[in-house]
Every structure is written in structure tokens, then in C-alpha cells.
mmCIF file of the C-alpha atoms, coordinates in Angstrom:
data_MODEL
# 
_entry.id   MODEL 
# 
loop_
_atom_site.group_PDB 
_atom_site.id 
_atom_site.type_symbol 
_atom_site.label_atom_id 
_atom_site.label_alt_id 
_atom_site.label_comp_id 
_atom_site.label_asym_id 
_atom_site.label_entity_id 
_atom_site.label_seq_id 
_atom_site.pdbx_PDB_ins_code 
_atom_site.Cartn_x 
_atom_site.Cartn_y 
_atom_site.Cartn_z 
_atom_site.occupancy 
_atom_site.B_iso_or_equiv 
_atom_site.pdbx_formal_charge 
_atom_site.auth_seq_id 
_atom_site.auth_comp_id 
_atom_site.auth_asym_id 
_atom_site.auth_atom_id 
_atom_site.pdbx_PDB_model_num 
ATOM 1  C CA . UNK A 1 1  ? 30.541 65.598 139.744 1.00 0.00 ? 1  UNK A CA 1 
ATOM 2  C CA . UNK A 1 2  ? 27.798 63.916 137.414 1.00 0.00 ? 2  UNK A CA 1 
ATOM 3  C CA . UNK A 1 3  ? 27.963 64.860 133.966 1.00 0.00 ? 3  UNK A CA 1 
ATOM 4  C CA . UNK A 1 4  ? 25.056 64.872 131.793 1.00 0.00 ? 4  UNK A CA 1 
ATOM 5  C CA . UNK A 1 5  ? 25.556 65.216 127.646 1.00 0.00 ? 5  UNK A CA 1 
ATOM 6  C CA . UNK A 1 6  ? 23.186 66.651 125.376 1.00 0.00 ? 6  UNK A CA 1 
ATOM 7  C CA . UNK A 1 7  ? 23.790 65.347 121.497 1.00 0.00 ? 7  UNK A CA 1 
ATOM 8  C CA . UNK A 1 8  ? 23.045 67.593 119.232 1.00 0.00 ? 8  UNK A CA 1 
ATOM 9  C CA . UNK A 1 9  ? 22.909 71.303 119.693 1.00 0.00 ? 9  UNK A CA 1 
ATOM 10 C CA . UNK A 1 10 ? 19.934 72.529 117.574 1.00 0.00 ? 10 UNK A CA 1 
ATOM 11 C CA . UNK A 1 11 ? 16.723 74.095 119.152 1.00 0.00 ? 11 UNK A CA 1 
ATOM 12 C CA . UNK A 1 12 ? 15.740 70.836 120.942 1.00 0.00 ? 12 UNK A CA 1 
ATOM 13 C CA . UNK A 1 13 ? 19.264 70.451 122.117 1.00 0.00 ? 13 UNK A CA 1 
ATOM 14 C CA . UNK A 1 14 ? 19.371 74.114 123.634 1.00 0.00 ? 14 UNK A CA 1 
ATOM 15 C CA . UNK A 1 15 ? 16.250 74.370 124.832 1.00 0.00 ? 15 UNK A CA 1 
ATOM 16 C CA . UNK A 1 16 ? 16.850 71.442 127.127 1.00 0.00 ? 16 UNK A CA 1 
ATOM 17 C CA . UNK A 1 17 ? 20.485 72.553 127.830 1.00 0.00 ? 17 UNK A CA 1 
ATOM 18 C CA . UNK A 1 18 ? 18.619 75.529 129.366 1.00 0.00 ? 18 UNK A CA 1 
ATOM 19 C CA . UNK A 1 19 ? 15.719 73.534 130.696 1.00 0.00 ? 19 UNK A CA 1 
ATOM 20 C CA . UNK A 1 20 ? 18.018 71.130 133.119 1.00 0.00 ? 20 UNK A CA 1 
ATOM 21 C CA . UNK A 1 21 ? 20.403 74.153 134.058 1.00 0.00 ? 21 UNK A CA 1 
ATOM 22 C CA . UNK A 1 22 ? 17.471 75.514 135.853 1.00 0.00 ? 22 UNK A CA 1 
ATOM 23 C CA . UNK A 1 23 ? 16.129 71.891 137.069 1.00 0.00 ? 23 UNK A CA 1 
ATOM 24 C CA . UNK A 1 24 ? 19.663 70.603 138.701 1.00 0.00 ? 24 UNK A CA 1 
ATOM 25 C CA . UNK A 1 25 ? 21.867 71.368 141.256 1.00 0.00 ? 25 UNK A CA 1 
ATOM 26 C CA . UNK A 1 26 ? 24.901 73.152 139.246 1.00 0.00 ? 26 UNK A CA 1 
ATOM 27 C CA . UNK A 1 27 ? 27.121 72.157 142.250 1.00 0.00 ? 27 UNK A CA 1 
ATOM 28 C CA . UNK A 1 28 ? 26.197 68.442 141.482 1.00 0.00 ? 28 UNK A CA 1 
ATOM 29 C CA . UNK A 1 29 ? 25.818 68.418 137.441 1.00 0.00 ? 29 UNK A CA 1 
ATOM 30 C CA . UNK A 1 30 ? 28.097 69.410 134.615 1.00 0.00 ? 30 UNK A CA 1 
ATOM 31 C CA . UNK A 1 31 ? 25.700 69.998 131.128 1.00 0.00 ? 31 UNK A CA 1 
ATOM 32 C CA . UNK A 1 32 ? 28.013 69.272 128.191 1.00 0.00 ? 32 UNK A CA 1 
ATOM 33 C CA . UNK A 1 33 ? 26.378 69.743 124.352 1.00 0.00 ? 33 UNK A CA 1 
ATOM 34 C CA . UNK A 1 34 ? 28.122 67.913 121.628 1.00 0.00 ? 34 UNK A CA 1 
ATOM 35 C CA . UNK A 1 35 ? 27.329 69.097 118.022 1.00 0.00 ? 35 UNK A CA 1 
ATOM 36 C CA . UNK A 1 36 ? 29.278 68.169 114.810 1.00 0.00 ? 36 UNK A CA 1 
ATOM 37 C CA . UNK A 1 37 ? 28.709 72.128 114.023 1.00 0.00 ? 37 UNK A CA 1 
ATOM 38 C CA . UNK A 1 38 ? 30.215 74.996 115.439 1.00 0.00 ? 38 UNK A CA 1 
ATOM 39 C CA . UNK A 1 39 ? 27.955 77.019 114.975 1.00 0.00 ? 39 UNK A CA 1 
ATOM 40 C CA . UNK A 1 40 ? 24.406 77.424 115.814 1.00 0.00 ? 40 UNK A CA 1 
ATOM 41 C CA . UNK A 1 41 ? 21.721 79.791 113.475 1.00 0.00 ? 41 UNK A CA 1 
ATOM 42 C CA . UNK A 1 42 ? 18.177 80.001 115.534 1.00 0.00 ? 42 UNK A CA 1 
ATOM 43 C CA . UNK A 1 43 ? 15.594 82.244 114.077 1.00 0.00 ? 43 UNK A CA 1 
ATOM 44 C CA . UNK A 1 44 ? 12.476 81.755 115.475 1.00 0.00 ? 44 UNK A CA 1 
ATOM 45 C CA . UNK A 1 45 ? 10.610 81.118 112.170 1.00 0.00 ? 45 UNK A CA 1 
ATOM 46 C CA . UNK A 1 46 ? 12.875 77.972 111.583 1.00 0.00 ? 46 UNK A CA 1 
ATOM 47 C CA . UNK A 1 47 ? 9.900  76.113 113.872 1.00 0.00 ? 47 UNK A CA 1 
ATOM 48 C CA . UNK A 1 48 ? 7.282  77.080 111.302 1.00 0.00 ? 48 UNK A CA 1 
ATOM 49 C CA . UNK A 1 49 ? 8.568  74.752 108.954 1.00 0.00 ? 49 UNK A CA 1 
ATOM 50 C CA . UNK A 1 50 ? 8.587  71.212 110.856 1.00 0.00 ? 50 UNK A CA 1 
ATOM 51 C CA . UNK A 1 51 ? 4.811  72.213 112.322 1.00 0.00 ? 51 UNK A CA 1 
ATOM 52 C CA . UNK A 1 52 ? 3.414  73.078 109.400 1.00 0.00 ? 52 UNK A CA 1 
ATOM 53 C CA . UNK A 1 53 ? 2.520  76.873 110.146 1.00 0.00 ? 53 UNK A CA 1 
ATOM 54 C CA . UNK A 1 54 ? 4.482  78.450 107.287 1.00 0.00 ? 54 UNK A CA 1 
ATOM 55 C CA . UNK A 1 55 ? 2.450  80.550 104.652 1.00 0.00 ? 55 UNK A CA 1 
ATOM 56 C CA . UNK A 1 56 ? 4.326  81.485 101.500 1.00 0.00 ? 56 UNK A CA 1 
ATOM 57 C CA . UNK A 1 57 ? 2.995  83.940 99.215  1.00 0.00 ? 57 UNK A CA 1 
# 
């Protein structure tokens, strides 16, 4: 089995976690995320911030 590891498990690291599960053969590839966290917060305003959409009041 081919094993395939994802550093870092913040949005970008999820969202292609979730991208390749879809895009490879399961059978054939083992997805394995590494974070020095153990948790993960996601709220979807978090992405506002790094693009520049924010608005404060």
C-alpha cells in the first residue's frame, strides 16, 4: 500500500485530505495528516482574514 502524508492539518491540510480521498484508489493509498495540534477549530470566517474580506465595525 502507498502512503501519502499531508503536513499540517489546518484548512489547506483538510481540504486536500478530502480532495485526494475522492481522487485515489482507497484500496491502493493510505492518507495520513500529521499536525503538532490535536485539535482542529474551522469556522468558516477564519478565511476572511488571510483574503482580505473581513469588515469590522
Amino acid at each position: 500500500m502507498k502512503r501519502l502524508i499531508i503536513l499540517g492539518a489546518g484548512t489547506a491540510g483538510t481540504m486536500m485530505a478530502n480532495h485526494l480521498q475522492h481522487e485515489l484508489d482507497t484500496n491502493e493509498w493510505e492518507i495520513q495528516i500529521i499536525d503538532e495540534r490535536v485539535e482542529h477549530h474551522y469556522q468558516p470566517g477564519y478565511l476572511f482574514l488571510p483574503f482580505d474580506i473581513y469588515q469590522g465595525s
